[in-house]
N, C-alpha and C positions, 0 to 999 in steps of 0.2 A: 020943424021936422022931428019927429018920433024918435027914437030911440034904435027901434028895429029899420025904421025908413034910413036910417044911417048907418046900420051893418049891413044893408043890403047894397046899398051904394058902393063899401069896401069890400067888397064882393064879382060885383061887376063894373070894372074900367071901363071909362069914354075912352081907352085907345085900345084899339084890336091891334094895331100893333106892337104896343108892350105885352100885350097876353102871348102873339105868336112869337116873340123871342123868350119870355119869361118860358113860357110852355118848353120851345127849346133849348133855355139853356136847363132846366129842370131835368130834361131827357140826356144831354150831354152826363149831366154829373151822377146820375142812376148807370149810365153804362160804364160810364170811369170808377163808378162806386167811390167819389168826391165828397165830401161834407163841406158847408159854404166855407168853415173855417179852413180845411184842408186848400182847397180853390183858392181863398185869400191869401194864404200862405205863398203857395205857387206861384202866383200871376200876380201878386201886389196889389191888388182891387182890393178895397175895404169891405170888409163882411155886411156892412151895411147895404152898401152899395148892391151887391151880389145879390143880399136880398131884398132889393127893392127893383131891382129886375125882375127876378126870378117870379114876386108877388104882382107885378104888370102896375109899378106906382111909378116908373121910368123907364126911359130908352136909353140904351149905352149911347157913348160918344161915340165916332167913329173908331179913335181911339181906344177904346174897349173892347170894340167889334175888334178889333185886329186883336189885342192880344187872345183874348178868346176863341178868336180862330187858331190861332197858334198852334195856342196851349192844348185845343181840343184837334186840332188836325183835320179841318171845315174852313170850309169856303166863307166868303165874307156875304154871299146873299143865301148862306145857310142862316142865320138870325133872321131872314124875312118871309123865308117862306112856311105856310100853315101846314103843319102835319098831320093835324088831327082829325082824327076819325071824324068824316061827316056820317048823318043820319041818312036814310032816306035812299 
């Protein structure tokens, strides 16, 4: 595998479901105006961790989905559903 054939790979995820929670938690933290480290801070989640959601390379635990609801004041099948503009 190429070079480029493996940034493209990091690019797009075999799971649509870490993209639709990555995607919302990225939306959460633009309207709280949150930086990952600010969020880590808050909630105890490791800045790693936060961004390996947020980049769709993980799914929270259930446990994370909660505090993350919490913290942001969202439902817990807020993290599952797609919000993103379709085409068409």
């Amino acid at each position: 595998m190429g070079r480029l054939e493996a940034d493209d790979k990091k690019k797009k995820p075999d799971n649509p479901l870490a993209t639709i929670v990555g995607d919302n938690l990225l939306r959460c933290r633009r309207k709280t105006r949150e930086t990952i480290r600010v969020l880590s801070e808050r909630t105890g989640l490791s800045q790693a961790h936060l961004c390996d959601m947020e980049n769709a390379k993980r799914n929270p635990s259930l446990a994370t989905a909660v505090i993350l609801s919490k913290h942001f004041g969202v439902s817990l099948d807020y993290w599952t559903v797609d919000r993103r503009k379709r085409k068409g």
